[in-house]
C-alpha positions as CSV (number, residue, x, y, z in Angstrom):
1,X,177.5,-48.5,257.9
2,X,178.7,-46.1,255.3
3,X,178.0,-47.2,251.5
4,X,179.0,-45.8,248.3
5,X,176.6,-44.8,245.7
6,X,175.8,-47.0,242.8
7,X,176.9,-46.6,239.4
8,X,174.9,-47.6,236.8
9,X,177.7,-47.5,234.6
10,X,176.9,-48.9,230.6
11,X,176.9,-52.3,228.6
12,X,179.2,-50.4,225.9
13,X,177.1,-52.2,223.2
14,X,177.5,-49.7,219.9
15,X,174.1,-50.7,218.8
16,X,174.6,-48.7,215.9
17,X,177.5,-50.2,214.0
18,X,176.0,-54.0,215.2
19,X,172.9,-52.9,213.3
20,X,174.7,-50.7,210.3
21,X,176.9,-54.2,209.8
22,X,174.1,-56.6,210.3
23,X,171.5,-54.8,207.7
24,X,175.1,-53.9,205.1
25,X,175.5,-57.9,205.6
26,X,172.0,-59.0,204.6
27,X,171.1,-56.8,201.7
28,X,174.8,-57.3,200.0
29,X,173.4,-60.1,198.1
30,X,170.3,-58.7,196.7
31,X,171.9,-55.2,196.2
32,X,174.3,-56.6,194.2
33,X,172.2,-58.8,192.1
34,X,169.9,-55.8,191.2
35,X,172.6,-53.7,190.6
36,X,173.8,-56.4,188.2
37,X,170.3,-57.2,186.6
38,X,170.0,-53.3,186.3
39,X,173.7,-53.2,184.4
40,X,172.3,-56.1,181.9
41,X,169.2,-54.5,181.3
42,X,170.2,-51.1,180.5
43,X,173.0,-52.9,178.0
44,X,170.1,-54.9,176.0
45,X,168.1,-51.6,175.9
46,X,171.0,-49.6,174.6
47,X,172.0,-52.4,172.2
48,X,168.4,-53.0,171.1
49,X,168.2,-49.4,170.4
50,X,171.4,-48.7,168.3
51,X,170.3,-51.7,166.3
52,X,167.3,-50.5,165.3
53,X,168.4,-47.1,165.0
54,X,170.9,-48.5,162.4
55,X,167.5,-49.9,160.3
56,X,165.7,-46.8,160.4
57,X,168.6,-45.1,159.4
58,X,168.9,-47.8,156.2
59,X,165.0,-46.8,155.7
60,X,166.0,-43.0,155.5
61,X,168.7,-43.7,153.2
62,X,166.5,-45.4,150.5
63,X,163.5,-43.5,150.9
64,X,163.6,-41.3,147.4
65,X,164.2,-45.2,146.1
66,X,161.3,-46.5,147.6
67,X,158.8,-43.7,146.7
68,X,160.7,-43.7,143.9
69,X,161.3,-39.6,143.6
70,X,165.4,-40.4,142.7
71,X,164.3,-41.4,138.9
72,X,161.6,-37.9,138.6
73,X,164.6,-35.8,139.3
74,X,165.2,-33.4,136.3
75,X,167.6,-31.1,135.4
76,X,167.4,-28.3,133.5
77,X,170.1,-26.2,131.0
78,X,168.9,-22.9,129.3
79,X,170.9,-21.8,126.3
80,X,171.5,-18.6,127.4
81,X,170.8,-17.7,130.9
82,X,171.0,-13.7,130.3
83,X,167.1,-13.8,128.5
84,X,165.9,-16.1,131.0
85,X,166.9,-18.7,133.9
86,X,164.5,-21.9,133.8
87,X,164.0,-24.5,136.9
88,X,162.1,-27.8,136.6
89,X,159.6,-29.8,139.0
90,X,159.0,-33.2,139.4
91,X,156.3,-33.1,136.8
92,X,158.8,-32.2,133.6
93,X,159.6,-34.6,131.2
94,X,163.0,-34.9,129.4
95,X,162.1,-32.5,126.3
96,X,163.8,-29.6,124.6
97,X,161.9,-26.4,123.6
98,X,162.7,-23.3,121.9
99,X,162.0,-19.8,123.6
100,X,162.2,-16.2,122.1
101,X,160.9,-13.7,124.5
102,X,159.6,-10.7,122.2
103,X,158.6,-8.3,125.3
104,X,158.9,-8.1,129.2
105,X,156.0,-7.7,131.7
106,X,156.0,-4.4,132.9
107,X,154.4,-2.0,135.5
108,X,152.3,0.9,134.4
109,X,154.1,4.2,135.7
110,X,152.5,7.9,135.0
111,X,154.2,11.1,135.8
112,X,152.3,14.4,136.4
113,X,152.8,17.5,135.1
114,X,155.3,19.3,136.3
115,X,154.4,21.8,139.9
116,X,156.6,24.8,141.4
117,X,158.0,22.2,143.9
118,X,156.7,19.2,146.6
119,X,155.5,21.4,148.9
120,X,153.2,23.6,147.3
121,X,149.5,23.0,147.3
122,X,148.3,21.4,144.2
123,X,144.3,21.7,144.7
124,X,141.6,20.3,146.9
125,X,138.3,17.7,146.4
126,X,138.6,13.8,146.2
127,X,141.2,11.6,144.5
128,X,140.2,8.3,143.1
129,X,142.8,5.4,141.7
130,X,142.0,2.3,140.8
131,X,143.0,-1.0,139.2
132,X,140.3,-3.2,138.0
133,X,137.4,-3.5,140.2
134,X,140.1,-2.1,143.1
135,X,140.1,1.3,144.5
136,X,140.7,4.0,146.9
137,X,139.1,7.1,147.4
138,X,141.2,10.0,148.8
139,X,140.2,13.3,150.4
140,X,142.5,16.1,149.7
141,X,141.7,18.5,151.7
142,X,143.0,22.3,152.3
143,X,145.9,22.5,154.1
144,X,147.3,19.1,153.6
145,X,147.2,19.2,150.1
146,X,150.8,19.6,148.9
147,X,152.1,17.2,146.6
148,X,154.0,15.5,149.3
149,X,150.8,15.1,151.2
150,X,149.2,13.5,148.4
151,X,151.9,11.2,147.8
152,X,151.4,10.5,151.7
153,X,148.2,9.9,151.8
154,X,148.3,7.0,148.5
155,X,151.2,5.6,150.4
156,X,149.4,4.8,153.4
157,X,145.9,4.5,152.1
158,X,144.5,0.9,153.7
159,X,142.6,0.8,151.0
160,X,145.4,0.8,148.1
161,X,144.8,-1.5,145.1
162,X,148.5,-1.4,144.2
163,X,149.9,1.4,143.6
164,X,153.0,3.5,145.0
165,X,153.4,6.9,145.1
166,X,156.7,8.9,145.2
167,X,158.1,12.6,143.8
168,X,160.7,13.1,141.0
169,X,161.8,16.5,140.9
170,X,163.7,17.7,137.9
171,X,164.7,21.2,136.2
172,X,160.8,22.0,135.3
173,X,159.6,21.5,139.2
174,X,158.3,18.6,141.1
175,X,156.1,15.7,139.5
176,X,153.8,13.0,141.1
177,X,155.3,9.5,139.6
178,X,152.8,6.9,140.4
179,X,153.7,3.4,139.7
180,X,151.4,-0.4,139.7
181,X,153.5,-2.3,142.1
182,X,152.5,-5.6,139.8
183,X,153.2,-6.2,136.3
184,X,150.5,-7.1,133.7
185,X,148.1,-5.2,131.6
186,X,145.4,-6.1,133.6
187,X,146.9,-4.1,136.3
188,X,146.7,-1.0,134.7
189,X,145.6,1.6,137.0
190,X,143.1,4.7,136.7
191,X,142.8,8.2,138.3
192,X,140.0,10.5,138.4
193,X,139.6,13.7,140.1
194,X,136.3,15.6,141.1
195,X,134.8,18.2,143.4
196,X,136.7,21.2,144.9
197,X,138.7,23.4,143.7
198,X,139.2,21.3,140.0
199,X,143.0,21.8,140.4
200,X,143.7,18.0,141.2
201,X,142.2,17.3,137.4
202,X,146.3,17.6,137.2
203,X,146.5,14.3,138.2
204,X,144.1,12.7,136.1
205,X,145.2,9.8,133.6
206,X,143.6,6.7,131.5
207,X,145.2,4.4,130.5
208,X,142.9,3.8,127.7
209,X,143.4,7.0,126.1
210,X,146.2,8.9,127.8
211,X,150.6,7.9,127.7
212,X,151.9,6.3,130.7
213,X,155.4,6.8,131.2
214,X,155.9,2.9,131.2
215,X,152.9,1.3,130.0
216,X,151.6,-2.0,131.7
217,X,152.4,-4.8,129.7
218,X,152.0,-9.0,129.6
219,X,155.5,-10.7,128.6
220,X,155.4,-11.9,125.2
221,X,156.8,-14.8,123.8
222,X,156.9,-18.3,121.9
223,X,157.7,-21.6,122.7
224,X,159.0,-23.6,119.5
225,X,156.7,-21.1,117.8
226,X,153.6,-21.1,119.8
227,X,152.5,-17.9,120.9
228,X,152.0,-17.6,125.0
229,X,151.9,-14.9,127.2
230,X,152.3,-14.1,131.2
231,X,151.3,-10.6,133.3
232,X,154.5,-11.3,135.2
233,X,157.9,-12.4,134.2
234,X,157.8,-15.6,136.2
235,X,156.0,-17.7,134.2
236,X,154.9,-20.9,135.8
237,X,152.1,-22.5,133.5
238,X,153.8,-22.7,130.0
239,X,155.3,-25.6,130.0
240,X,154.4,-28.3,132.5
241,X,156.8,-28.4,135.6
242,X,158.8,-25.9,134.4
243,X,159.1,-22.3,135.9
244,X,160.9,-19.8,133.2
245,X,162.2,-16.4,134.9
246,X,162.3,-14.1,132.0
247,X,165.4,-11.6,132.1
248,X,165.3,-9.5,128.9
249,X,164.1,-9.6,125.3
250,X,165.9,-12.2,122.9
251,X,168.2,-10.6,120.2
252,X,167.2,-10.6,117.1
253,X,168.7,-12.3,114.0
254,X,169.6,-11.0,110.6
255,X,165.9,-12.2,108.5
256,X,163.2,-10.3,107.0
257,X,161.7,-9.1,109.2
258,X,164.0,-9.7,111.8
259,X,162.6,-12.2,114.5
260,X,164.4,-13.6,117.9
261,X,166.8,-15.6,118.2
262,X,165.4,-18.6,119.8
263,X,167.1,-19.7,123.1
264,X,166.8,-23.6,124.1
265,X,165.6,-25.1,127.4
266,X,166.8,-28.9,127.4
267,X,165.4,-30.6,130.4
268,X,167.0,-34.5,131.1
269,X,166.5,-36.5,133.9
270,X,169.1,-36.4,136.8
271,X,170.7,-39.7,137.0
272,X,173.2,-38.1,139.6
273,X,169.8,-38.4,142.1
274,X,169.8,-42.5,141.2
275,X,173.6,-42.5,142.0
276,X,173.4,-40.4,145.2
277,X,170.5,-42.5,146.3
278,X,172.3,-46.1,145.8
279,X,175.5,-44.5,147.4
280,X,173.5,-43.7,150.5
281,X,171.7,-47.5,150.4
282,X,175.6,-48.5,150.5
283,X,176.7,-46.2,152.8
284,X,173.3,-47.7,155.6
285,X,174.0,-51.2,154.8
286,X,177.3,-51.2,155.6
287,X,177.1,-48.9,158.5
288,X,173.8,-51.5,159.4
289,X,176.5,-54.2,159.3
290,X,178.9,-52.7,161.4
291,X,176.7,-52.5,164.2
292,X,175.3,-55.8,163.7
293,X,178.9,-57.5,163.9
294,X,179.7,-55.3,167.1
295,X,176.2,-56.2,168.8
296,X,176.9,-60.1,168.0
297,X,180.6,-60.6,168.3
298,X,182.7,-62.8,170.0
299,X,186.5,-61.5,171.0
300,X,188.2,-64.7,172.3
301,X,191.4,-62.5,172.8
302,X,190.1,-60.1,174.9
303,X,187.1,-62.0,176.4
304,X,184.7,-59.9,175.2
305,X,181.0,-60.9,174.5
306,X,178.2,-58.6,172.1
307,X,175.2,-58.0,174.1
308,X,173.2,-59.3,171.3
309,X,174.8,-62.6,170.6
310,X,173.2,-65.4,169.9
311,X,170.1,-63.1,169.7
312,X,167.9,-65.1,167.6
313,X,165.5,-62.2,166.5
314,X,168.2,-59.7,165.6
315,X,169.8,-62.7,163.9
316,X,167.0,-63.4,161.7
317,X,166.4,-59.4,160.9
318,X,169.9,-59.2,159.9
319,X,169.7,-62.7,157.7
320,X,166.5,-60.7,155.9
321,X,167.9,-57.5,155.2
322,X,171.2,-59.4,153.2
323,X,169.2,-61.6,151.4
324,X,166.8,-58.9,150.1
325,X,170.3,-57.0,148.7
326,X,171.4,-60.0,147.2
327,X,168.4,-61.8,145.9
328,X,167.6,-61.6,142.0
329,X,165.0,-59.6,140.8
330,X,162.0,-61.3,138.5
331,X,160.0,-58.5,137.1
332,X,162.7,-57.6,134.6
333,X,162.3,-59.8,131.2
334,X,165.8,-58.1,130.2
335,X,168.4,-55.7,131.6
336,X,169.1,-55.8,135.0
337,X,167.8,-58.6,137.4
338,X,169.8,-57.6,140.8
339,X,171.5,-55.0,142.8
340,X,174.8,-56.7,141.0
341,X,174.1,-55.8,137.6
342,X,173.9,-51.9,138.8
343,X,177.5,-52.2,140.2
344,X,176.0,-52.8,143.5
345,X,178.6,-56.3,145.3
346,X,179.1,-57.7,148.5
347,X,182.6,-57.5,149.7
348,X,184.7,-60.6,151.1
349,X,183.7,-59.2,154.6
350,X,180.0,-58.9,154.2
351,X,179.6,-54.8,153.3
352,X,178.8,-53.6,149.9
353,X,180.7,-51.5,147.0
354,X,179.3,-49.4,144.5
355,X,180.5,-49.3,141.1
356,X,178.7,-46.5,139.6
357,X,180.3,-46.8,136.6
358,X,178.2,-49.8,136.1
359,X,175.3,-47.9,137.3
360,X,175.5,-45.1,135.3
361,X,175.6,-47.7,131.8
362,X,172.6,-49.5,133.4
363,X,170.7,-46.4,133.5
364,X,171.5,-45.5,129.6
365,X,171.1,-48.6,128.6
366,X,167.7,-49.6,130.5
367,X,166.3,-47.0,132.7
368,X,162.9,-48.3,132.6
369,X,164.1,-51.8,133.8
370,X,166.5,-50.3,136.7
371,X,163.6,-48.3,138.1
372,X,161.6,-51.5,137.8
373,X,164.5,-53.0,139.7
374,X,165.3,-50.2,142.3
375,X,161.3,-49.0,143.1
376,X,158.9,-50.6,140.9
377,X,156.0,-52.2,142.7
378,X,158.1,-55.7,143.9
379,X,161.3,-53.2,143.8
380,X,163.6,-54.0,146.1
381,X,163.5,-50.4,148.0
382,X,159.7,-51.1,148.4
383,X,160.5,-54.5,149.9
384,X,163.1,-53.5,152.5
385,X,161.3,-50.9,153.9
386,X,158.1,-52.7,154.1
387,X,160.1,-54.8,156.4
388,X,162.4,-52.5,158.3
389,X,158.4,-50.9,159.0
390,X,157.5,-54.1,160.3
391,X,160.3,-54.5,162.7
392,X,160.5,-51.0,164.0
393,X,156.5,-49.6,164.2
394,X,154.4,-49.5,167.2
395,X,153.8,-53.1,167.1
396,X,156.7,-54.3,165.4
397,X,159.4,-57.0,167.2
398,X,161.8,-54.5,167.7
399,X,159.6,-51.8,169.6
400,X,157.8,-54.6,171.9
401,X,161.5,-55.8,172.7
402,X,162.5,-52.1,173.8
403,X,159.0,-52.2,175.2
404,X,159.3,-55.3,177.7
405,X,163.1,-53.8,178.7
406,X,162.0,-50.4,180.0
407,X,159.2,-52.5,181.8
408,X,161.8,-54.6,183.2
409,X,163.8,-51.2,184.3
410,X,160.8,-50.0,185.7
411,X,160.5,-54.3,187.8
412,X,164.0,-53.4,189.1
413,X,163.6,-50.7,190.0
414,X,160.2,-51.3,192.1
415,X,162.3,-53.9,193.4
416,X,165.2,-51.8,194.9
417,X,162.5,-49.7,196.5
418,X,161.2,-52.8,198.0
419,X,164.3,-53.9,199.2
420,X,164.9,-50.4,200.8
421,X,162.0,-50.4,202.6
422,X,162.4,-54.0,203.5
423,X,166.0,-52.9,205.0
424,X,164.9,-50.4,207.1
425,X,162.2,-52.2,208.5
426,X,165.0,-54.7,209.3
427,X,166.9,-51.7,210.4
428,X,163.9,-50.9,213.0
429,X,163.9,-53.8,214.1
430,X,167.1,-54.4,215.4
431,X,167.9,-51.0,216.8
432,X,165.0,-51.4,218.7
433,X,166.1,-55.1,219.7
434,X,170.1,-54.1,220.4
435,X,169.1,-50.9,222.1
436,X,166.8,-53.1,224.7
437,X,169.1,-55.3,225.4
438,X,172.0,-52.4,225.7
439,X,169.6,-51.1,228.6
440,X,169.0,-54.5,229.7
441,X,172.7,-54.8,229.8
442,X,173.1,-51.7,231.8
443,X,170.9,-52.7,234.5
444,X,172.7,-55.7,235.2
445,X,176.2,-54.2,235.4
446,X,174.4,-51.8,237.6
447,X,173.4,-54.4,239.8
448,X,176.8,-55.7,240.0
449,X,178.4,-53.1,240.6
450,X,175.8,-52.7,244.1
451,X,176.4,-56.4,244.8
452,X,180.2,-55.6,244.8
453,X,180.3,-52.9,247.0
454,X,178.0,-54.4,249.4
455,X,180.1,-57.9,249.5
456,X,183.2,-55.1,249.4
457,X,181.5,-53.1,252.7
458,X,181.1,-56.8,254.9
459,X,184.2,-57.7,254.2
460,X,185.7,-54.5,255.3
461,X,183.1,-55.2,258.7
462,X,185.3,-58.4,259.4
């Protein structure tokens, strides 16, 4: 009896989409709750962060308040700015003061005698300059001795006290112009010649007892009268806080004898720095405002809802910061007692305006008090950012909040990974499950396939 061979044939069980479907089934809910915890957390940490960003920034904007630099800015007016320019530290106090500058500091320059021209040789043995208790000693030797040599050789001496070298030639020949490269009497420089052939004796000079071509001189001048002087004409220790650039000598007047015409240096304080400093205060709060009313709104229109609403502790910060701008100030017995009285109001919609021509009568009329006010001890610049500093440093509400939500990034995150992992274990699971079953499957339809064409071969026997 003849039978046909058996075909296995297949359970056509796509194992692969059962399981793809089955696992995309199961983790839908937890994916998308992660996914939304992940959205809700990374919203809190961005509003969190612009928030306090807009504090700190308020803290910037008041800090020459709260250390209280805006009321030791000076400024400084010179009567004529041709004899000298004048600029003004910290230190200065308001005060006026008279200057006549009766001489310049000045460099001491020498010029040689006069030789056939730069490159002829001028003599041979040892060249010594110096300045003070500074010098350099300089062999001039045969054969590099020309007067350009020499001036070479001073030039790049790493031993130089200050001096500079160079050649002037005119209609008598070539001369050897040494010059101090400092002003200041004190920098006076000597050169001596000895040894070899005597010729460099040329080059000699004191300036004790010999003309310079410039001498080296201190500036010379008074201040209402007093008699001062400075080796350079920067002068930085005349009058406290004050640096005087001296240009030329003052002009004299018509007396007998004549004497200079005095030049005056009026030095005020800047209120403009007081202004510009309660402008930027403004311009934080209100910005600090904005973002608080965006962070904590409610837009029934548009269903919209701040990620900080209802937020008790950014609630409470905000409630602070306002009361501090608008609370009255005790340690003034007169003048000005609160931001207010320096033009300083709250608007109908909770910002601030600046009237600074309020401000600027508050500061003529009681500038000790509106300091007091502004950055005294209890000031209220002291005040706020003792408590924006308490909100925003290491250990501070506002940096443990932004603290806790990275952590909680970092929680969702482990928990995604988890849930990965937790999928393809599932995944294993049921491939390996489906697939025995496919081959489980596939057996059986083998079988019946035999069982048919054995039942199909009897019949045919019939």
């Amino acid at each position: 009896m003849a039978t046909n061979p058996v075909n296995l044939g297949s359970s056509s069980i796509d194992v692969a989409s059962i399981v793809k479907n089955l696992v995309a089934n199961k983790r839908s809910a937890p994916d998308a709750k992660i996914a939304s915890d992940k959205q809700a957390n990374s919203t809190q940490i961005s509003a969190v962060g612009n928030f306090t960003s807009s504090l700190t920034s308020l803290q910037s904007a008041i800090k020459t308040l709260t250390d209280g630099t805006a009321f030791t800015t000076t400024k400084v007016s010179v009567g004529d700015s041709s004899v000298f320019t004048a600029a003004a530290d910290s230190t200065a106090q308001p005060n006026v003061y008279n200057v006549v500058v009766n001489q310049l500091a000045t460099s001491q320059k020498t010029t040689s005698s006069a030789f056939t021209d730069s490159k002829a040789a001028i003599g041979t043995g040892n060249l010594t300059i110096s300045i003070g208790d500074k010098s350099m000693s300089l062999d001039i030797a045969d054969g590099a001795n020309s007067l350009e040599n020499v001036r070479d050789i001073i030039n790049k001496s790493k031993d130089n006290p200050g001096v500079t070298a160079s050649i002037v030639t005119g209609n008598d020949g070539a001369h050897l112009v040494l010059t101090s490269s400092v002003t200041g009497k004190d920098n006076a420089f000597k050169v001596v010649a000895s040894g070899g052939d005597g010729n460099l004796s040329q080059l000699n000079f004191d300036p004790a007892t010999d003309q310079p071509t410039v001498a080296a001189k201190n500036a010379e001048f008074t201040i209402d009268g007093l008699a001062a002087s400075s080796p350079t004409n920067v002068v930085t220790k005349a009058i406290d806080g004050v640096t005087l650039t001296l240009s030329k000598v003052s002009a004299k007047d018509n007396g007998t004898p004549p004497s200079g015409i005095p030049t005056p240096v009026t030095i005020t304080n800047d209120t403009t720095a007081v202004s510009g400093a309660l402008s930027s205060l403004v311009t934080a709060y209100n910005s600090f405002i904005s973002t608080y009313q965006q962070l904590t709104k409610y837009d029934a229109t548009n269903q919209q809802v701040g990620a900080l609403i209802g937020d008790a502790t950014v609630n409470s910060i905000k409630s602070q910061v306002s009361t501090l701008i608008g609370s009255q100030f005790t340690g003034n017995t007169t003048g000005p007692s609160s931001l207010s009285d320096l033009g300083v109001a709250f608007q109908v919609d909770g910002t601030l305006k600046l009237d600074t021509t309020k401000l600027n009568k508050a500061l003529a009329d009681n500038p000790k008090e509106t300091q007091n006010l502004l950055s005294g001890d209890n000031g209220i610049a002291p005040k706020l950012d003792k408590l924006i500093t308490g909100w925003t440093s290491t250990t501070g509400i506002l940096t443990q909040r932004t603290n806790n939500l990275n952590q909680k990034t970092k929680d969702l995150q482990d928990q995604a990974d988890n849930l990965d992992k937790q999928m393809q274990d599932y995944t294993d699971r049921l491939t390996k499950q489906y697939t025995a079953l496919d081959a489980m499957m596939t057996k059986l339809a083998g079988t019946s396939s035999y069982l048919q064409q054995q039942f199909d071969a009897l019949t045919a026997n019939k």
